[in-house]
N, C-alpha and C positions, 0 to 999 in steps of 0.2 A: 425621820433622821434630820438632825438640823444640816445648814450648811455647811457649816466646817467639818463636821464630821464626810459629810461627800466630799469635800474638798480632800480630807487627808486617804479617804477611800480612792478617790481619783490618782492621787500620787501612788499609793502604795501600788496600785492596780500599773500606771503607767512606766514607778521604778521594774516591777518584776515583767512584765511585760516585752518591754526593751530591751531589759537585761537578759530575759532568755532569749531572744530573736539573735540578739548581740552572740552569744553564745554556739550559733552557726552561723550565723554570716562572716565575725571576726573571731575563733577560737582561740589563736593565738594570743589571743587580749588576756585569754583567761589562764592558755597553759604557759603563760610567760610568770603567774604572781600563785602555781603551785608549790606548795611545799615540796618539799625533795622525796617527804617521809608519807607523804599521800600516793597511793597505789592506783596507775591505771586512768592518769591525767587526762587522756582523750575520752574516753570512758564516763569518767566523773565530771568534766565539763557536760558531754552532750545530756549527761541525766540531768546533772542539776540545771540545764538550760531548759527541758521538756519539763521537771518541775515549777518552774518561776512558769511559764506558757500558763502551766495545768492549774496553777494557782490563781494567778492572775484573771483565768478567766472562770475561777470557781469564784470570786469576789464579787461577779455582775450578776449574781442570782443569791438574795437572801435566804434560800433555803441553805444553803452550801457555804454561804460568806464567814461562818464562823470557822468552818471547819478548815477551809483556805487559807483563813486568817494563823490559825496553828499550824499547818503545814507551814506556809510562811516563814514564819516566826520559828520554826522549826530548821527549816531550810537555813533561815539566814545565822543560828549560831550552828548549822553544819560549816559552811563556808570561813566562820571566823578563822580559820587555822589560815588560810590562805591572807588577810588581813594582818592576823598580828605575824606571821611571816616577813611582811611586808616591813611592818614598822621595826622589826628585830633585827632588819637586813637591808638598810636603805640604800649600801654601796652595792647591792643588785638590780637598784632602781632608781640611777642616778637623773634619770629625767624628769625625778619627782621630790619636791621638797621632801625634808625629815616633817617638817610643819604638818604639810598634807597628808603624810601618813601616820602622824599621826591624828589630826584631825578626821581620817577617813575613820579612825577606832571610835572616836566619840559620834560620826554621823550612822554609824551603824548603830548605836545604842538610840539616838533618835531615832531609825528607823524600825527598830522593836518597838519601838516606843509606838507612835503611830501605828506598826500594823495592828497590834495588841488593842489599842485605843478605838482603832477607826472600822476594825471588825468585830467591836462586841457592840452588843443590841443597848438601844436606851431603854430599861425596863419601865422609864414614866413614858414614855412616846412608841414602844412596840410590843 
């Protein structure tokens, strides 16, 4: 595996990581940017936060890094709804530019981008 491929396996690993820890330690962070039309807020935070956990640390073992890497990547266009939420409704999140949200739409397509990139195998090199 070259370098920058660990490299963007390291981010991916460290984004979901934090972000599921983040998900009990600050809840609130998350049920403040749910949709209205999402069922079961507390619920769907603490799952999708044990997900990004269970992902993140399926990524440090190549047997499983593929399969993480979909889940992932699965996980993060679950979450979308809460995103473009956001950008659709920026006068409920006046502490946050319109800019930023919507650039948070375009970093989450980078970050598909990368998990998809940085957990598939190099078939010259494995």
């Amino acid at each position: 595996m070259n370098k920058l491929k660990i490299a963007g396996l390291a981010f991916v690993f460290l984004w979901f990581m934090g972000g599921g820890v983040m998900h009990f330690i600050s809840p609130e962070l998350f049920l403040a940017i749910m949709p209205p039309a999402v069922p079961y807020h507390e619920v769907a935070v603490a799952i999708s936060g044990v997900f990004e956990i269970l992902g993140a640390l399926g990524l440090l073992f190549q047997r499983t890094r593929r399969r993480a890497g979909v889940g992932l990547f699965v996980l993060t266009l679950a979450v979308s709804p809460a995103n473009i939420y956001m950008s659709l409704n920026p006068e409920l999140f006046p502490d946050i530019s319109e800019l930023a949200l919507t650039l948070r739409l375009v970093l989450q397509l980078l970050l598909l981008a990368c998990i998809w990139w940085s957990t598939t195998a190099d078939t010259k090199n494995e």
